[in-house]
C-alpha positions as CSV (number, residue, x, y, z in Angstrom):
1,X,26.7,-53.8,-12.9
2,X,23.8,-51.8,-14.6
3,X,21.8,-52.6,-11.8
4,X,24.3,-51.4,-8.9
5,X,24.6,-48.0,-10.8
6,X,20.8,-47.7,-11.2
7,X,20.4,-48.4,-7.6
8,X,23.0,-45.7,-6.5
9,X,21.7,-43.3,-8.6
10,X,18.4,-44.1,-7.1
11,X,19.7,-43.8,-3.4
12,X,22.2,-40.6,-4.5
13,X,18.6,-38.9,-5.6
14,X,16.5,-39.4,-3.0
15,X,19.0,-38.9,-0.1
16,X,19.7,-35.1,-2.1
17,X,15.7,-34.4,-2.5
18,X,15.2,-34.9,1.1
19,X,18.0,-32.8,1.9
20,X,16.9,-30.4,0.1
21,X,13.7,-30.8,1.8
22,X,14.9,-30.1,5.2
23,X,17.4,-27.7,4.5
24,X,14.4,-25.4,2.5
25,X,11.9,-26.1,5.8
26,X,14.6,-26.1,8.5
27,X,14.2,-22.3,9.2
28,X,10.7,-21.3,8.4
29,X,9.2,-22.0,11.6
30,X,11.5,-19.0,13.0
31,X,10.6,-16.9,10.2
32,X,6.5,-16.4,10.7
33,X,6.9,-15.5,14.3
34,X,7.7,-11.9,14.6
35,X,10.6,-10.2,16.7
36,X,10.7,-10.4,20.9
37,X,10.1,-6.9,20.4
38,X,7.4,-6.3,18.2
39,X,4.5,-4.7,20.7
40,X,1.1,-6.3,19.7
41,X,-1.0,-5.1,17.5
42,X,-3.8,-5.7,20.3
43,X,-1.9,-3.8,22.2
44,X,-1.1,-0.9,19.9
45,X,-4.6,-0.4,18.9
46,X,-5.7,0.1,22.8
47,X,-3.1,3.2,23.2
48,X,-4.3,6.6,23.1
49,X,-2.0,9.2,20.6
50,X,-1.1,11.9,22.3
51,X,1.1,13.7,19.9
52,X,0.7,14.1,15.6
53,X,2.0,16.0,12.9
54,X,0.7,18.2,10.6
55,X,-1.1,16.9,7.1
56,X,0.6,19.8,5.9
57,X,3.8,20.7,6.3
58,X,4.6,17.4,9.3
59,X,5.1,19.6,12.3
60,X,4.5,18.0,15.8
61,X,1.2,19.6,17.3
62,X,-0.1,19.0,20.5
63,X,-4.1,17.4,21.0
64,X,-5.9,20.7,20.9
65,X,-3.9,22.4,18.1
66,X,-4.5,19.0,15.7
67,X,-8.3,19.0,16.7
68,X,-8.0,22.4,15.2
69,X,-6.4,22.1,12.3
70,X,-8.7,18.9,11.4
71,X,-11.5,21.3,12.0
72,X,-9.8,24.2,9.9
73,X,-9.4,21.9,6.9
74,X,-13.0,20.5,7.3
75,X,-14.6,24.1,6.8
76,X,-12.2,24.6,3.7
77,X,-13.1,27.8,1.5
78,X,-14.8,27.5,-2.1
79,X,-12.1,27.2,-4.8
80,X,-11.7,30.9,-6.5
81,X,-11.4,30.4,-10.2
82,X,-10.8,32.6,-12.5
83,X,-13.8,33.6,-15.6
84,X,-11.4,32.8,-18.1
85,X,-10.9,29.2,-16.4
86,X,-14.5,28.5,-15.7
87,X,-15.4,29.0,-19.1
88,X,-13.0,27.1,-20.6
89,X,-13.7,24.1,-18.1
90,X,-17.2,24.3,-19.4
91,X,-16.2,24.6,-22.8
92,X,-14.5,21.3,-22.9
93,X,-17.1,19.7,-20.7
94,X,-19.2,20.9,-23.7
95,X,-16.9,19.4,-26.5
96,X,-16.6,16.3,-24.6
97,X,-20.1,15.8,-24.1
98,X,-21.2,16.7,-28.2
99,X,-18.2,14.3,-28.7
100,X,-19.6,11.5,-27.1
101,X,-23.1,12.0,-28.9
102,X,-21.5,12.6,-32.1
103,X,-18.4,10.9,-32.4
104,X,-17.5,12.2,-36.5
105,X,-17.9,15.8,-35.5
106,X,-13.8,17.3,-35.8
107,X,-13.7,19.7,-32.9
């Protein structure tokens, strides 16, 4: 009797691991493919943009007014700081550098 109970629970175990087996496997092979759809990305890549938004405030421009403002934001100004903010910039450049050489200094 010991051994017809072994032998189902034998039979009961492997029959429910290789269901499991095919029921985790059964749909994958759908899954990696991508949707009817989905254009290439061969495809994609060979297209030429014709319209883009702004980097700054995401208005459509056309061709010729993106080419500008990519060559607008190229040539960009020098940043205008203050005197009071340059020196205290260098200032704490200055602290952190005598703080690295001289680590026991309080400043």
């Amino acid at each position: 009797m010991k051994i017809t109970k072994k032998i189902f629970l034998g039979i009961l175990t492997l029959s429910t691991s290789i269901f499991i087996w095919l029921t985790s496997t059964w749909g994958q092979g759908l899954v990696a493919l991508p949707p009817p759809e989905d254009i290439p990305e061969e495809i994609l890549r060979t297209q030429i943009i014709i319209d883009a938004r702004s980097p700054l405030d995401g208005k459509p421009l056309n061709p010729a007014e993106y080419a500008e403002l990519q060559e607008q934001l190229q040539i960009s100004p020098p940043p205008k700081l203050s005197a009071d903010v340059r020196q205290t910039i260098y200032l704490i450049r200055l602290r952190k550098a005598l703080l690295q050489i001289f680590p026991f200094l309080d400043i």
